[in-house]
C-alpha positions as CSV (number, residue, x, y, z in Angstrom):
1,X,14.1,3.3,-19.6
2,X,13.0,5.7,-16.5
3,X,16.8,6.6,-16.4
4,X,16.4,8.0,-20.1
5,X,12.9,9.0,-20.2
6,X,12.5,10.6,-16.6
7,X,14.7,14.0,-16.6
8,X,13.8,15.2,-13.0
9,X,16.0,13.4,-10.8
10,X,13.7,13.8,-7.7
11,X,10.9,12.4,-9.5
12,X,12.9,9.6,-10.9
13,X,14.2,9.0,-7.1
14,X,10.6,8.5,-5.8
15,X,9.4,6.4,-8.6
16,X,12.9,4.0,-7.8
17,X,11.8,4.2,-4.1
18,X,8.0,3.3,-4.8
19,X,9.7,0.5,-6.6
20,X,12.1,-0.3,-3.9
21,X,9.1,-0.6,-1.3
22,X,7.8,-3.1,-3.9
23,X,10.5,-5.6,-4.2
24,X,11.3,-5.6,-0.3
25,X,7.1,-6.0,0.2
26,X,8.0,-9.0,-1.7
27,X,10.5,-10.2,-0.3
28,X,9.2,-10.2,3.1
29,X,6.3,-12.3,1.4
30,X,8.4,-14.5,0.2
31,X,10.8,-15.2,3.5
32,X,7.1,-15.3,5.6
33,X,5.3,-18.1,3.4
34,X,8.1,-19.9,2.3
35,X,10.8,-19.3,4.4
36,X,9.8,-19.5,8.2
37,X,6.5,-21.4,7.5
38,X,6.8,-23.7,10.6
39,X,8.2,-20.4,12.9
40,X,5.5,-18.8,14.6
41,X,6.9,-15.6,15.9
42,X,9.6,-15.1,12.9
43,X,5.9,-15.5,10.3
44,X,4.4,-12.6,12.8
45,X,6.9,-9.8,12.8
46,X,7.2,-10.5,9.0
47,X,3.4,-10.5,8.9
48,X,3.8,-7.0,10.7
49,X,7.2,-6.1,8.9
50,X,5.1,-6.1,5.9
51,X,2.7,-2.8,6.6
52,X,6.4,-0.9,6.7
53,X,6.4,-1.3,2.5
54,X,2.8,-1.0,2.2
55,X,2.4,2.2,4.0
56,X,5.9,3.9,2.6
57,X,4.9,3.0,-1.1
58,X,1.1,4.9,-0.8
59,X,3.1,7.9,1.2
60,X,5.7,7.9,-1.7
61,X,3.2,7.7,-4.4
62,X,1.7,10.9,-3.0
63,X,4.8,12.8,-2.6
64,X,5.5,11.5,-6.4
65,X,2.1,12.9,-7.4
66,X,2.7,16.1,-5.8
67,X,6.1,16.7,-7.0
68,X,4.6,16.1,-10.6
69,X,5.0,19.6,-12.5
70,X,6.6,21.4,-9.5
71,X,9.3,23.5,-9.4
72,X,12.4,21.4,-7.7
73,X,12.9,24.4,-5.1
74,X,9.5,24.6,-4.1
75,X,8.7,23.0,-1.0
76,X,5.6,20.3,-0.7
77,X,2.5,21.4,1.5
78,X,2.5,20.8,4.8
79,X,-0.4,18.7,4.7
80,X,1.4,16.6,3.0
81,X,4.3,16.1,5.7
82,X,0.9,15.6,8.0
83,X,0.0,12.5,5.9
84,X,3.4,11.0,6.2
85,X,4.5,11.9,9.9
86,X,0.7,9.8,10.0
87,X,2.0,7.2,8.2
88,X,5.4,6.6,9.9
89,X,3.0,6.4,13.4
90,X,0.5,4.2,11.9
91,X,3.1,2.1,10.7
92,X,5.2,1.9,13.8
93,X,2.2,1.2,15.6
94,X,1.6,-1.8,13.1
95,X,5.0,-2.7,14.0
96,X,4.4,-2.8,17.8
97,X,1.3,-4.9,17.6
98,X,2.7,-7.4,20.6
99,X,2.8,-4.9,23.2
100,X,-0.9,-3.5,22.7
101,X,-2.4,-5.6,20.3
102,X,-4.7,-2.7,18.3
103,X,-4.0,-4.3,15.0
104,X,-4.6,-7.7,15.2
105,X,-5.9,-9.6,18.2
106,X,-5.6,-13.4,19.0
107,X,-8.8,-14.6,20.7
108,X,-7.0,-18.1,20.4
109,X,-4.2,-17.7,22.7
110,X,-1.6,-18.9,19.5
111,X,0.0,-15.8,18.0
112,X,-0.4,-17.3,15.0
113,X,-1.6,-16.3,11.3
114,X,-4.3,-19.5,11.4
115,X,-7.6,-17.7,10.4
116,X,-8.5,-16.8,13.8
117,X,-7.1,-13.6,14.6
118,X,-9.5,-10.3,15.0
119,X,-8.7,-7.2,13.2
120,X,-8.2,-4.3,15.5
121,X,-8.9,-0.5,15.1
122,X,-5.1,0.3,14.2
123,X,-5.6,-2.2,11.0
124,X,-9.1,-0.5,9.8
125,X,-6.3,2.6,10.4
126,X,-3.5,1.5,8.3
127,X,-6.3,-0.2,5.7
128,X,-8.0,3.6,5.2
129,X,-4.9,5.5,5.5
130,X,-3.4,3.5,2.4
131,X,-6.6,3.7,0.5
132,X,-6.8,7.6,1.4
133,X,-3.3,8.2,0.0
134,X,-3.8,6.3,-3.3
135,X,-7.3,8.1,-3.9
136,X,-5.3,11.1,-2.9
137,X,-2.3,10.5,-5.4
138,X,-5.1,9.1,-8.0
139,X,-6.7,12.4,-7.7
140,X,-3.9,14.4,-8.4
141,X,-2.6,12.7,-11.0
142,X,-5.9,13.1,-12.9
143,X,-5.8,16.9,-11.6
144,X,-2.7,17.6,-12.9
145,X,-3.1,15.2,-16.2
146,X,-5.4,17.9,-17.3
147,X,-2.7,19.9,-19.3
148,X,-1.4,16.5,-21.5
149,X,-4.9,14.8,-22.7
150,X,-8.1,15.6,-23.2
151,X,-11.3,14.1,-21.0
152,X,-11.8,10.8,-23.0
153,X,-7.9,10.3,-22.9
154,X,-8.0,11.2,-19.0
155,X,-10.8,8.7,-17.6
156,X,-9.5,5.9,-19.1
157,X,-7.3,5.9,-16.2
158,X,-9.5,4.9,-14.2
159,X,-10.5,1.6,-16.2
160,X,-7.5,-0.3,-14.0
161,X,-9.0,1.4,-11.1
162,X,-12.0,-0.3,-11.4
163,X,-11.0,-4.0,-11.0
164,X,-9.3,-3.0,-7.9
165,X,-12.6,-1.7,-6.4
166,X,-14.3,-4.6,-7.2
167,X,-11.3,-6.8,-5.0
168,X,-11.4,-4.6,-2.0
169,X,-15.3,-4.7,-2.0
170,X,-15.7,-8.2,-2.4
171,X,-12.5,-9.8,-0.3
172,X,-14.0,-9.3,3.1
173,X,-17.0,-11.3,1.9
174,X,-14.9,-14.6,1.7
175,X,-16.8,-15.2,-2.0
176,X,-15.6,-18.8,-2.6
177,X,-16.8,-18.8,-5.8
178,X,-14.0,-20.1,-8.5
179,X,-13.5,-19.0,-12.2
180,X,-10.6,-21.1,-13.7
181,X,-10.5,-23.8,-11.1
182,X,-8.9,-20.5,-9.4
183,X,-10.1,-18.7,-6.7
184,X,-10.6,-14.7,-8.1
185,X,-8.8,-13.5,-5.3
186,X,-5.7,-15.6,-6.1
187,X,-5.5,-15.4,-9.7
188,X,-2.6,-12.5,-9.6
């Protein structure tokens, strides 16, 4: 239905390429804990192989947002291009964490996903950067949804925000607190 509903081609390009980071985020989820669970080093670089989805899908989503109700011949801002040549750096760095180990840090000796790794600056990086370009893209969208709906229609929006807040407030905690037999964090 995008292919019918969608008329912009570049818009509908993005949206297929947000969704393309999706499936191959998944993927490498699904090769890393199901995969190569026994393989230490192959689990790693998908563990780092995974921030190269992440950080293109919150990049895309801005450049979606900011091609929303813009001409196709005008160019994007340059602040923009900023926030993805900062992306594509972050992300390589990410990808390079054996060589300087900024992201994640093994105080263990075993480069190993076993609960014992430190978080570095270049993760706090990536974590902000990815939250930055959704608030950014969330922004804009609201911004530019001003035209279509009135203010009621407009802030319900942020109703699926919400939820999401909650999660990244409460995750570092380590709540182990169950609803469901479930833990929260797990239910999705």
């Amino acid at each position: 239905t995008i292919q019918r509903r969608i008329i912009d081609r570049r818009l509908r390009g993005l949206i297929f390429a947000v969704a393309a980071c999706l499936m191959f985020h998944y993927l490498l989820q699904i090769a890393r804990y199901n995969l190569f669970q026994g393989e230490h080093a192959v689990s790693r670089y998908l563990w780092y192989a995974m921030y190269l989805p992440m950080t293109a899908q919150a990049a895309l989503c801005c450049v979606l947002a900011a091609s929303i109700y813009r001409p196709g011949d005008a160019p994007l801002p340059r602040g923009l291009w900023a926030l993805l040549a900062l992306g594509a750096l972050l992300a390589l760095g990410y990808m390079t964490n054996d060589l300087h180990f900024q992201a994640k840090s093994f105080p263990s000796g075993v480069l190993a996903d076993n609960g014992l790794e430190k978080n570095g600056w270049l993760q706090y990086a990536i974590n902000i950067y990815m939250v930055v370009c959704y608030a950014l893209c969330y922004a804009m969208l609201l911004f530019k949804s001003r035209r279509s709906c009135n203010k009621r229609q407009r802030l319900m929006t942020v109703l699926p925000f919400l939820p999401s807040v909650v999660y990244f407030g409460l995750y570092p905690l380590k709540l182990s607190f169950r609803v469901f037999a479930y833990f929260p964090w797990n239910m999705g």
